[in-house]
C-alpha positions as CSV (number, residue, x, y, z in Angstrom):
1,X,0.0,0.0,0.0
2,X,1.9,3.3,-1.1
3,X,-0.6,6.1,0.0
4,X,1.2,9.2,2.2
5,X,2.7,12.1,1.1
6,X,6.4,11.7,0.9
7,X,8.0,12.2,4.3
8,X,5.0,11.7,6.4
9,X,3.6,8.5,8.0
10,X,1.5,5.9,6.2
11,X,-2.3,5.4,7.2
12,X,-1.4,1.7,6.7
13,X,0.6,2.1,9.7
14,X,-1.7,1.9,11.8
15,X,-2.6,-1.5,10.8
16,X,0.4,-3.4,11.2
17,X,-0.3,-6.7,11.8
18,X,-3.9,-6.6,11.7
19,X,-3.4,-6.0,7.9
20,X,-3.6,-10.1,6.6
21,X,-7.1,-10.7,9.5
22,X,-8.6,-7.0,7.5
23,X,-8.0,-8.8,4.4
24,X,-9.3,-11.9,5.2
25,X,-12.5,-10.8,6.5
26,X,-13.7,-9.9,3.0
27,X,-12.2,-12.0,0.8
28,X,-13.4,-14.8,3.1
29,X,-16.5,-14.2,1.6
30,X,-15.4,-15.6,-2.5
31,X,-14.7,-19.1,0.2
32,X,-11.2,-18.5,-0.3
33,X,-7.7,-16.8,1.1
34,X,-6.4,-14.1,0.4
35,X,-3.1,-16.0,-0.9
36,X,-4.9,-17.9,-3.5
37,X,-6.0,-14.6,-4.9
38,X,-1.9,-13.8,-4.7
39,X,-1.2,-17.0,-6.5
40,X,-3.7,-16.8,-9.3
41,X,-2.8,-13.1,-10.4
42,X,0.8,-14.0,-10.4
43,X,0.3,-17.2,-12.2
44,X,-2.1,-15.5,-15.1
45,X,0.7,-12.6,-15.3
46,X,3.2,-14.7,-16.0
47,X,0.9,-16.8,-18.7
48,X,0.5,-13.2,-20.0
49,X,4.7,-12.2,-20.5
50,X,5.1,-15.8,-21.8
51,X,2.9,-15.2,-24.5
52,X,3.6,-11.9,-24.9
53,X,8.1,-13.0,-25.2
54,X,8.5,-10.8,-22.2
55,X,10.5,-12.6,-19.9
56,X,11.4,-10.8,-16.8
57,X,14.6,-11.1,-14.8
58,X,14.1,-7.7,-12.2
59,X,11.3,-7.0,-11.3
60,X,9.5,-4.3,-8.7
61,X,6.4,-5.0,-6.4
62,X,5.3,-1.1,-6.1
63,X,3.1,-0.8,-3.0
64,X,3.9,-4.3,-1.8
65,X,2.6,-3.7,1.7
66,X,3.3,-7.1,4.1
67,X,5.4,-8.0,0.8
68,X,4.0,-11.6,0.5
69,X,3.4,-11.1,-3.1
70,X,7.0,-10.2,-3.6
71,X,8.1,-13.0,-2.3
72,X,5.9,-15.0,-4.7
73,X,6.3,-12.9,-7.8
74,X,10.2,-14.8,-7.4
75,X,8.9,-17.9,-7.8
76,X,6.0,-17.6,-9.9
77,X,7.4,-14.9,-12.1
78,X,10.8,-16.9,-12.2
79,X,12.6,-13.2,-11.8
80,X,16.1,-13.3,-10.6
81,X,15.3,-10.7,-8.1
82,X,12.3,-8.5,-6.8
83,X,12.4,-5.2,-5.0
84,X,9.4,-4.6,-2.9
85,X,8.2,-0.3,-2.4
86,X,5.5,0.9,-0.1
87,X,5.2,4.0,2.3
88,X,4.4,2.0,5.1
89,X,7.2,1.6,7.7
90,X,5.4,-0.5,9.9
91,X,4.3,-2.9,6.7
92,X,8.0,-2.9,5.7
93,X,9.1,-4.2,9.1
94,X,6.8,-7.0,8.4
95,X,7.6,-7.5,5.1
96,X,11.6,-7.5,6.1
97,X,11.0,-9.7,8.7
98,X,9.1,-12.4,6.7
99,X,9.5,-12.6,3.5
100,X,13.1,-10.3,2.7
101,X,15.9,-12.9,1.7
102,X,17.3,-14.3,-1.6
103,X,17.1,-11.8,-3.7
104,X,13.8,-10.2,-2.6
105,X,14.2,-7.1,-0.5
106,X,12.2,-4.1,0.4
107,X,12.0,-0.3,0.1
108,X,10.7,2.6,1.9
109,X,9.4,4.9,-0.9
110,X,11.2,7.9,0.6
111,X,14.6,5.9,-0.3
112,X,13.9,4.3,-3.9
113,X,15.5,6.1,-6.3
114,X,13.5,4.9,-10.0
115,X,16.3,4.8,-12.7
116,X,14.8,2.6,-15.6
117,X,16.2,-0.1,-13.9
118,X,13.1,-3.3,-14.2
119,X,11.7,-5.4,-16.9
120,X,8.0,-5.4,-14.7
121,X,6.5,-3.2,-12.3
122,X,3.8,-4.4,-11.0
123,X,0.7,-3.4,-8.4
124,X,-2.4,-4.7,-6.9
125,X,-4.7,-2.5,-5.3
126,X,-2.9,0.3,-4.9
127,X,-4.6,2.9,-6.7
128,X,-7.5,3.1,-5.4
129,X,-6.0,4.1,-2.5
130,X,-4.0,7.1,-3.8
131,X,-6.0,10.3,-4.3
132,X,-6.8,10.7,-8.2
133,X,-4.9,14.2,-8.3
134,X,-2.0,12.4,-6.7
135,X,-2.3,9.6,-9.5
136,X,-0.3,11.0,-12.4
137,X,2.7,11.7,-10.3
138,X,2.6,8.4,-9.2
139,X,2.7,7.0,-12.6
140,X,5.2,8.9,-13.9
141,X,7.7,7.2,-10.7
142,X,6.3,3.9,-12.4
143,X,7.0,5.1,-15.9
144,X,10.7,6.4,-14.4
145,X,11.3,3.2,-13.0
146,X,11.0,1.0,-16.1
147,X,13.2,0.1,-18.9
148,X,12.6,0.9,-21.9
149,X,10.0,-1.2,-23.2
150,X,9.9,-2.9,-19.4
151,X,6.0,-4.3,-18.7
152,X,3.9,-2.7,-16.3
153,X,1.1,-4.6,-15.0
154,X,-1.9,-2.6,-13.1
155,X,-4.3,-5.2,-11.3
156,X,-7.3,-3.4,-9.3
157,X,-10.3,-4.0,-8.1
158,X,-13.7,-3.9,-10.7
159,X,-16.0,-1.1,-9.8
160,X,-18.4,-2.9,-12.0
161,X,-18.8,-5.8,-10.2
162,X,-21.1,-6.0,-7.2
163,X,-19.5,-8.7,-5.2
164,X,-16.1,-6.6,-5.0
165,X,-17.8,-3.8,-3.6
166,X,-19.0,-6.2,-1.0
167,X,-16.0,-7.6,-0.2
168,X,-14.7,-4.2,0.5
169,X,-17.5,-2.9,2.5
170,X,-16.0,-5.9,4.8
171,X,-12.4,-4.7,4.9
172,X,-12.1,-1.9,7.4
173,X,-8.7,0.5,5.0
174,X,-10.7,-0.3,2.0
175,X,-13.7,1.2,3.1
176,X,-12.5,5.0,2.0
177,X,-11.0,3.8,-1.3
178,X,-12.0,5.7,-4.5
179,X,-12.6,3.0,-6.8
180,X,-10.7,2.9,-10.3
181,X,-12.4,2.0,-13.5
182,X,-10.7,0.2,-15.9
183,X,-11.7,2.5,-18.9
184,X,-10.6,5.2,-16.6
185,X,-7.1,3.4,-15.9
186,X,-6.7,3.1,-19.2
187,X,-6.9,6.9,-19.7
188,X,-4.7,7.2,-17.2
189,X,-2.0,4.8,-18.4
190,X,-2.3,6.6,-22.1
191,X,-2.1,9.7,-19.9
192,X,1.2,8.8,-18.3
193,X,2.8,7.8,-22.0
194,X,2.3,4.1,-21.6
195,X,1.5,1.8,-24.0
196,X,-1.3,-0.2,-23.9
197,X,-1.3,-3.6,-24.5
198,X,-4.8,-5.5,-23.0
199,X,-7.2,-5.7,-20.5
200,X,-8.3,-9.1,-18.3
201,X,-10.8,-9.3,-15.8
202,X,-10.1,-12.6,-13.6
203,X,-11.9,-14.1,-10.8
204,X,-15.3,-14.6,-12.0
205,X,-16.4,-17.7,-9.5
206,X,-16.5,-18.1,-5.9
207,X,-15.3,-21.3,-4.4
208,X,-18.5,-23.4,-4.3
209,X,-18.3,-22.9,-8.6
210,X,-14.8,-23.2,-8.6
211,X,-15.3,-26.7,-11.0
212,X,-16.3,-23.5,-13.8
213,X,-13.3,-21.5,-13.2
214,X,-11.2,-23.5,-15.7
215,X,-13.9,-21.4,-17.9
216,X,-12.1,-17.9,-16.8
217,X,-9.6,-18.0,-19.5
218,X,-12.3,-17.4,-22.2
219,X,-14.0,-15.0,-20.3
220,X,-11.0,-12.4,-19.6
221,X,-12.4,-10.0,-22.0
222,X,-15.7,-9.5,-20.0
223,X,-15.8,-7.0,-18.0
224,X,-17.7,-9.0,-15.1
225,X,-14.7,-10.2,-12.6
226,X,-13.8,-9.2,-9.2
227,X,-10.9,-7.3,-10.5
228,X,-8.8,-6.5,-13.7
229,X,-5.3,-6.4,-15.1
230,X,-4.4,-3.6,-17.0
231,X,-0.7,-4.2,-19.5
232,X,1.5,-1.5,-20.7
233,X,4.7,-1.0,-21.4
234,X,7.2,2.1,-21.1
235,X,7.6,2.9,-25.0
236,X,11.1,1.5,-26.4
């Protein structure tokens, strides 16, 4: 979670611990945990770079919070190493003292210095935390941290889908987000001077229908799942 002005304490602070049981008590709801959410978005990006020739060796968890997706963004992703950002002190701790190791270690924003250094950047809802006049700047630190023609991958949650807004009625520092649609993250993206490449929308079936989720791959381009993927890419 990266919201905060520069300098100044996180909200997300404040959590601490508490963070994974927030979580948890509304994506409990889809009869699953919040790590196979983790799993799957990491396992359909990387379907998405194969196919795409993108292979990533570097690659930068931006707003990485606990940083338990960085830590499986190594293995899933197959990067060599993954740098996990976030304003959060308190989250960092956590992260540093649970997942940091082998090549996986973690930033405070204040300190990470973007110099086109990674193949993928990647986020999951962070966005919708950060105040839409505060948006663009933050972009342009994800633009500034790519390489040129590096892969940035944009997963939020889907304003157009009931059952997210549900879930996040349930979690206590989601309740205050400003929700992000994806025709209004792509104008942002364009905005920023990234290139589009497509939009998925994953997560379609809760548990109890999880025997028609091997169905979502067909249904990526409808605009009906819990949350969406957005591609670009830094212009070559």
């Amino acid at each position: 979670m990266i919201p905060g002005a520069p300098g100044s304490p996180s909200p997300f602070d404040t959590v601490g611990d508490d963070y994974e049981a927030q979580l948890q008590r509304g994506v409990a709801l889809s009869g699953e945990d919040s790590s196979y959410f983790a799993r799957e978005r990491l396992a359909w990006l990387k379907r998405r770079l194969d196919e795409t020739g993108r292979p990533v060796t570097n690659a930068l968890d931006f707003g990485c919070g606990r940083g338990n997706a960085a830590r499986l963004a190594k293995e899933i992703l197959g990067a060599s190493s993954i740098v996990g950002v976030d304003a959060s002190r308190v989250l960092l701790d956590i992260a540093n003292r649970d997942f940091a190791g082998d090549n996986v270690r973690f930033i405070h924003r204040d300190e990470f210095a973007p110099a086109g250094q990674f193949d993928l950047v990647f986020c999951n809802g962070v966005f919708h935390h950060i105040a839409p006049a505060e948006r663009p700047a933050v972009l342009q630190t994800i633009w500034h941290s790519l390489r040129p023609g590096g892969t940035f991958a944009l997963f939020e949650n889907n304003p157009w889908n009931p059952g997210t807004r549900w879930v996040m009625s349930r979690i206590p520092f989601d309740r205050d987000a400003i929700l992000l649609s994806p025709r209004g993250a792509c104008r942002l993206l364009r905005g920023a001077g990234l290139d589009l490449v497509d939009t998925n929308f994953l997560f379609f079936f809760p548990r109890f229908a999880r025997w028609l989720r091997r169905s979502e791959r067909w249904l990526a381009g409808m605009p009906l799942g819990a949350q969406y993927l957005v591609l670009c890419r830094r212009p070559v």
